[in-house]
The first five atom37 places (N, CA, C, CB, O) and aatype in JSON, in Angstrom:
{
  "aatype": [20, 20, 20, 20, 20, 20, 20, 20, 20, 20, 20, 20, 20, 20, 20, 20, 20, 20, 20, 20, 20, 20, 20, 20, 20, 20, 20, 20, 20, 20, 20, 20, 20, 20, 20, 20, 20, 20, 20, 20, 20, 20, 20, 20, 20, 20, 20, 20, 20, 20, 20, 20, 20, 20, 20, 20, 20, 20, 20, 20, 20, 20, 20, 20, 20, 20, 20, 20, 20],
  "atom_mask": [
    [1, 1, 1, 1, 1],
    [1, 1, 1, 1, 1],
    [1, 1, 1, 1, 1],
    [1, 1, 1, 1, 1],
    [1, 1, 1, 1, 1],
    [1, 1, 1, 1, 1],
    [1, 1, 1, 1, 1],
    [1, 1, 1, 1, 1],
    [1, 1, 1, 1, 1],
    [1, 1, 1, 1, 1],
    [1, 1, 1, 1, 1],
    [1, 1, 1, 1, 1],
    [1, 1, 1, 1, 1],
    [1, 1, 1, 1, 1],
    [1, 1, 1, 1, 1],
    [1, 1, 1, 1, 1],
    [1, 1, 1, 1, 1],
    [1, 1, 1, 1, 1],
    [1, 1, 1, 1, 1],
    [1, 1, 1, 1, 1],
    [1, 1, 1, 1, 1],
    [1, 1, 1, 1, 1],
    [1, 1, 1, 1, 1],
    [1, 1, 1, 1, 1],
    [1, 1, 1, 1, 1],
    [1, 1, 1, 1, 1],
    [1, 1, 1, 1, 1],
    [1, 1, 1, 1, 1],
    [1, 1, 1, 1, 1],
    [1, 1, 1, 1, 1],
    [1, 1, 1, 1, 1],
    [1, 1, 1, 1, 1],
    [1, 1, 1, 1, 1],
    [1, 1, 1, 1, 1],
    [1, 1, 1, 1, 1],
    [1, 1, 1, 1, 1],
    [1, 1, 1, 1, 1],
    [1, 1, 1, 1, 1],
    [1, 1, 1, 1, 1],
    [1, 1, 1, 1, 1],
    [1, 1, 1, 1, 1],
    [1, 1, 1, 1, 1],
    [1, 1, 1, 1, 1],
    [1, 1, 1, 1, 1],
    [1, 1, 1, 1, 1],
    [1, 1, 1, 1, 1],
    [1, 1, 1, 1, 1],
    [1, 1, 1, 1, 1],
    [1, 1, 1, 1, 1],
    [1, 1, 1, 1, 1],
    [1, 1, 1, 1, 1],
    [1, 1, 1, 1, 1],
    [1, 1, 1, 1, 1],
    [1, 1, 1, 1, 1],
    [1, 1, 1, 1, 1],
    [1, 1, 1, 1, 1],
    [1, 1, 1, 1, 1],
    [1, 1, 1, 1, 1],
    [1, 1, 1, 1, 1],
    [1, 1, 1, 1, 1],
    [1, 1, 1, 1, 1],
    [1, 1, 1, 1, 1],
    [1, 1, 1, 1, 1],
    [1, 1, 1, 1, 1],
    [1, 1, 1, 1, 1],
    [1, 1, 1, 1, 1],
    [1, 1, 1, 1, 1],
    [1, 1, 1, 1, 1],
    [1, 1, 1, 1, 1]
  ],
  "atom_positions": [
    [[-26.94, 19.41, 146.46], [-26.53, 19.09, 147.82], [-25.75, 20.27, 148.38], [-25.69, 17.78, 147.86], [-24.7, 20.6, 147.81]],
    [[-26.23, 21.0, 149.55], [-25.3, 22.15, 150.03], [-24.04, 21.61, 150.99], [-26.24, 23.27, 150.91], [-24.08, 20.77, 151.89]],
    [[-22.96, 22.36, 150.5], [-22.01, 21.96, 151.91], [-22.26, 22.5, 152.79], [-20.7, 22.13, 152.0], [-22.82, 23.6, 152.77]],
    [[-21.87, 21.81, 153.96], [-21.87, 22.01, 155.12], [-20.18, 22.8, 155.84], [-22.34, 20.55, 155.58], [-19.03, 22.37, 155.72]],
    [[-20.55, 23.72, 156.39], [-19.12, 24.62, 156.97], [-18.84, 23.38, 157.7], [-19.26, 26.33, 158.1], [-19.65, 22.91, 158.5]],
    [[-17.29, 22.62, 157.36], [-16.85, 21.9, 158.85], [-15.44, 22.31, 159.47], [-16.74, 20.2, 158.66], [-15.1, 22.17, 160.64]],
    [[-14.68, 22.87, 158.41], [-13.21, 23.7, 158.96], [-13.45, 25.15, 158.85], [-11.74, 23.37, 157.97], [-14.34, 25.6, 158.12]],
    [[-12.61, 25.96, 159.61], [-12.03, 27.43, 159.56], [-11.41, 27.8, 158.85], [-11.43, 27.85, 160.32], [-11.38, 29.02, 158.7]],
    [[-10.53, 26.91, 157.99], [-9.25, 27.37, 157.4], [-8.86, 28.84, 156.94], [-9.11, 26.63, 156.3], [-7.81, 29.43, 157.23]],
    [[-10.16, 29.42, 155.99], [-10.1, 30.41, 155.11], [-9.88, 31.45, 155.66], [-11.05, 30.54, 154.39], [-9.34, 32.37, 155.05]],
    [[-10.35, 31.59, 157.36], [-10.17, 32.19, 158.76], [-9.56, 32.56, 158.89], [-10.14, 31.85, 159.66], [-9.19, 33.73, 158.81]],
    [[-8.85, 30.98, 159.38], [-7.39, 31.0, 160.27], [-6.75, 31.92, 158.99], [-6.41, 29.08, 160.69], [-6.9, 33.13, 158.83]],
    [[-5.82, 30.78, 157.94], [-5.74, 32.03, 157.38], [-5.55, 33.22, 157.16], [-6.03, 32.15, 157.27], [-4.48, 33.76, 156.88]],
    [[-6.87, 33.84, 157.31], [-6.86, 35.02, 157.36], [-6.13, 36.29, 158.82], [-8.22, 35.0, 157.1], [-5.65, 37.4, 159.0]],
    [[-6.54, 35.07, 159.49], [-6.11, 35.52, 160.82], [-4.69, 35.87, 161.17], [-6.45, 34.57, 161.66], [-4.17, 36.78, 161.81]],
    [[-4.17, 34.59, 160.38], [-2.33, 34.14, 160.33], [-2.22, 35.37, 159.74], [-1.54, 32.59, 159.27], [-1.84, 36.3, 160.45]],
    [[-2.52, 35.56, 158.44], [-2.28, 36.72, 157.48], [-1.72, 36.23, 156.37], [-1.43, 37.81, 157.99], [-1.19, 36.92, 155.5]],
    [[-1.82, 34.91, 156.37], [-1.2, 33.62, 155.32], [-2.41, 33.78, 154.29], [-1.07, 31.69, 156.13], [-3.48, 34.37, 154.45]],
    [[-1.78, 32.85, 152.85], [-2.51, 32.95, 151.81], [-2.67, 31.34, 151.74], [-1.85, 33.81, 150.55], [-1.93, 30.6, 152.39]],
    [[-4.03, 30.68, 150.61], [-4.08, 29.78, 150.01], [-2.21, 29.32, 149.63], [-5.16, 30.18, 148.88], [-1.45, 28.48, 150.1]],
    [[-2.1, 30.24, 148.68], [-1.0, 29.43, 147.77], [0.27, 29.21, 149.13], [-0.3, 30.63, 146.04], [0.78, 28.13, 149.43]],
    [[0.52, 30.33, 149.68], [1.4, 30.26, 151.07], [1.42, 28.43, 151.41], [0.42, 31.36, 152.61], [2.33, 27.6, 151.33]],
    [[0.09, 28.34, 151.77], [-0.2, 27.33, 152.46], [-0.07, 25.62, 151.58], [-1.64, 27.78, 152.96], [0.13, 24.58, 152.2]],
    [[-0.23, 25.72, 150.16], [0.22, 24.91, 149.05], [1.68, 24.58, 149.04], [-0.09, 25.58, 147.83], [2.33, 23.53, 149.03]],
    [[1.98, 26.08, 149.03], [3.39, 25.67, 148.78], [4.25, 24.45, 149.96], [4.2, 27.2, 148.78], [4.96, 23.46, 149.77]],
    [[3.71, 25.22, 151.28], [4.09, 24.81, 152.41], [4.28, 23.52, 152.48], [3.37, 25.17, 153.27], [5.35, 22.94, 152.67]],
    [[2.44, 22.7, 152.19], [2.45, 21.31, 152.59], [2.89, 20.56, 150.68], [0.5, 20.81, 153.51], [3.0, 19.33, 150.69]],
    [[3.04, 21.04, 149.68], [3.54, 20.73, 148.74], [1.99, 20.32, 147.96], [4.74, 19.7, 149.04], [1.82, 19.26, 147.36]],
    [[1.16, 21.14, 148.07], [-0.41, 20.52, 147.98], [-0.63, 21.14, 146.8], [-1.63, 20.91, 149.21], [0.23, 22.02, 146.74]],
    [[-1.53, 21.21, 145.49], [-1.88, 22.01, 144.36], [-3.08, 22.6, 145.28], [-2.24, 21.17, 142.78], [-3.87, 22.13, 146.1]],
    [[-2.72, 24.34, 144.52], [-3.3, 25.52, 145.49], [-4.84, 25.31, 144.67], [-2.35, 27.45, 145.36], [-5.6, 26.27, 144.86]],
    [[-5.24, 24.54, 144.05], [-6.67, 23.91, 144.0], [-7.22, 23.3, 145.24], [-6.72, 22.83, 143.0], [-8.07, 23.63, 146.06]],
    [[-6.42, 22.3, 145.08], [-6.75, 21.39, 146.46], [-7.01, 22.64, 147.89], [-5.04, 20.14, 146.85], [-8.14, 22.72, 148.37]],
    [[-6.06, 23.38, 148.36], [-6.26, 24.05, 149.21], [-7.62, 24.92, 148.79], [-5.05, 24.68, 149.5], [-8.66, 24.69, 149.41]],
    [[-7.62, 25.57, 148.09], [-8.69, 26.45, 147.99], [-9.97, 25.52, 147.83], [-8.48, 27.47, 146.78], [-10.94, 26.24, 148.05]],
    [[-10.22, 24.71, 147.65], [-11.38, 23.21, 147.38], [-11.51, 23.06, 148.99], [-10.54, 21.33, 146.36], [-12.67, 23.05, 149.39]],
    [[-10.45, 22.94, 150.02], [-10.57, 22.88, 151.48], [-11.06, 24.36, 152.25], [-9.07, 22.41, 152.02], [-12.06, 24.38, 152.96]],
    [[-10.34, 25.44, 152.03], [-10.83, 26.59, 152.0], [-12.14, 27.06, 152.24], [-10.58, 26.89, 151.11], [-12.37, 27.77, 153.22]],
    [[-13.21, 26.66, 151.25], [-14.26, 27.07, 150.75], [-15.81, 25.58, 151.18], [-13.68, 27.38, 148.94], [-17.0, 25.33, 151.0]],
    [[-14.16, 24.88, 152.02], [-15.44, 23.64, 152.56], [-16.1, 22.82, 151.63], [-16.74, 24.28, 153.23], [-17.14, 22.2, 151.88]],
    [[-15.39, 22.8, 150.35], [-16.11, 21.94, 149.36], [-15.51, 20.47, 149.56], [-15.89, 22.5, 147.78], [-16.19, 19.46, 149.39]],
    [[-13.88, 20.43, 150.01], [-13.96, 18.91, 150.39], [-13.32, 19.48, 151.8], [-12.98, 17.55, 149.31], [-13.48, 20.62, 152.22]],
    [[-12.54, 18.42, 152.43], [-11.76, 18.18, 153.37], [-11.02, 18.0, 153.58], [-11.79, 17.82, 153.76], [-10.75, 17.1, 152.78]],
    [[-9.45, 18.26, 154.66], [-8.63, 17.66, 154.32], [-8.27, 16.69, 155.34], [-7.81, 18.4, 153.89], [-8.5, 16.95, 156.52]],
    [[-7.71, 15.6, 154.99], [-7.51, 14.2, 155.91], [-6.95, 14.56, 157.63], [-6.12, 13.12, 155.0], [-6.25, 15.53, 157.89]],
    [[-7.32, 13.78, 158.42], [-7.23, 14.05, 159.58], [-5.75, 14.89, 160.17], [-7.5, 12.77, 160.12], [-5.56, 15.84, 160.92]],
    [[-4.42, 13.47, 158.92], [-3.66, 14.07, 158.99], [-2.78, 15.47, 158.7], [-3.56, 13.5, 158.88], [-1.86, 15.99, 159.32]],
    [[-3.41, 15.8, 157.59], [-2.98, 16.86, 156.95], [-3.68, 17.98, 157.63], [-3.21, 16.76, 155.5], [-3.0, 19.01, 157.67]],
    [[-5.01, 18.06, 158.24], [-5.3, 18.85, 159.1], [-4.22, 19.22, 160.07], [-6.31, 18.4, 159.63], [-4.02, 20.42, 160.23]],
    [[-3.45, 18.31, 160.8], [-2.22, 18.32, 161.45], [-1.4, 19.22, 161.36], [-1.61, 17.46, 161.23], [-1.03, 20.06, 162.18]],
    [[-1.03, 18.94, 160.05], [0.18, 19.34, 159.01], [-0.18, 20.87, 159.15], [0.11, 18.61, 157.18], [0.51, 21.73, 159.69]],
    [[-1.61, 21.04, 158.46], [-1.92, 22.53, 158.4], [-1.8, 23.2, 159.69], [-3.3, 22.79, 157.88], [-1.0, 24.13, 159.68]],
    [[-2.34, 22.98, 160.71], [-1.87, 23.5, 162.41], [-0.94, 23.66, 162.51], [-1.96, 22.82, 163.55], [-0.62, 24.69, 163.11]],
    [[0.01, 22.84, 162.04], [1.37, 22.72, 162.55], [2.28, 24.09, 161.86], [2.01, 21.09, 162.06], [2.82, 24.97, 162.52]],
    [[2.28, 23.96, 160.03], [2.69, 25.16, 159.73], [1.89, 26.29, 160.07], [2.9, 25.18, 158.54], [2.57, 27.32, 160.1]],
    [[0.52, 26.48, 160.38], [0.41, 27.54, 161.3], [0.65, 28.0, 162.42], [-0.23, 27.68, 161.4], [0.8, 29.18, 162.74]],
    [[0.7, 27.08, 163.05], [1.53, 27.69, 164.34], [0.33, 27.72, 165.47], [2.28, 29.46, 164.02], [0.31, 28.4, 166.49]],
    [[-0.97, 26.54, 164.85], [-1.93, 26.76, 165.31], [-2.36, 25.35, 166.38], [-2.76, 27.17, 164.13], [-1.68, 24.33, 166.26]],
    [[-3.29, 25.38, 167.2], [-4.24, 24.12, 167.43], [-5.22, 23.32, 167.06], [-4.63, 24.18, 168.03], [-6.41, 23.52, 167.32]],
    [[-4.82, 22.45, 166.49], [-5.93, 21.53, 165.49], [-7.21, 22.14, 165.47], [-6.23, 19.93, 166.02], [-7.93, 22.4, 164.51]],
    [[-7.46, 22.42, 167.15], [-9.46, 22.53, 167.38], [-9.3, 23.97, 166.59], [-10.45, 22.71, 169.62], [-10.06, 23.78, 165.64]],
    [[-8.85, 25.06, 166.46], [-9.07, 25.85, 165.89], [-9.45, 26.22, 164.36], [-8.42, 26.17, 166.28], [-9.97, 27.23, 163.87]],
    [[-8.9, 24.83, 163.73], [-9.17, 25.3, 162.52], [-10.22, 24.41, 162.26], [-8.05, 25.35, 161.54], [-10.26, 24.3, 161.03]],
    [[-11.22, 23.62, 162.84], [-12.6, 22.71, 162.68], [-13.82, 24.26, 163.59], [-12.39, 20.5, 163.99], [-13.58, 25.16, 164.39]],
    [[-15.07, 23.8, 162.85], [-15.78, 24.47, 163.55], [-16.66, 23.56, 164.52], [-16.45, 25.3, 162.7], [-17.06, 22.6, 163.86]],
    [[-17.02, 23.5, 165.55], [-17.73, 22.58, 166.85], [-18.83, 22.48, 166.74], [-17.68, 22.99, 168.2], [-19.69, 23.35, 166.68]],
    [[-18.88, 21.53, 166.72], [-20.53, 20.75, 166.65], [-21.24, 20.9, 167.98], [-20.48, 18.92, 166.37], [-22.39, 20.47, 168.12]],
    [[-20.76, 21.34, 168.71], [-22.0, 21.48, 170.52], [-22.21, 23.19, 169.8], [-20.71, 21.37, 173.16], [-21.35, 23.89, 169.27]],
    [[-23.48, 23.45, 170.0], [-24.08, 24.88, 170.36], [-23.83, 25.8, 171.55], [-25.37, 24.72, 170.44], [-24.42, 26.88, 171.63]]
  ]
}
C-alpha cells in the first residue's frame, strides 16, 4: 500500500530551520513518532497538528498539503 503525501511537516521544518527531535522535544512526543509524521507514514491528530503550528509559529493550512489542483 503506498502512502499518500497529506502534511508538509518535513518542509515546514525545514523552512523554520527546526529539527525532528527540536520538534519532539517541544510537544513531549518520541522523535519516532515525529519522524513516522515527517515522512507521511502516519499522521498526527487534528489536535496536535495545532500544537505543531503553534510551536512553529506557523498556520495550520501550511503544514497539510491541498486537495483542490
Amino acid at each position: 500500500m503506498s502512502k499518500k503525501a497529506i502534511n508538509r511537516l518535513k518542509v515546514v521544518l525545514a523552512e523554520e530551520g527546526r529539527t525532528n527531535k527540536w520538534l519532539a522535544e517541544k510537544l513531549k512526543k518520541n522523535t519516532a513518532t515525529v519522524s513516522r509524521w515527517c515522512t507521511n507514514e502516519m499522521q498526527p491528530s487534528l489536535d496536535t497538528l495545532v500544537e505543531i503550528a503553534n510551536a512553529l509559529n506557523v498556520d495550520v493550512r501550511e503544514l497539510l498539503i491541498s486537495t483542490k489542483q
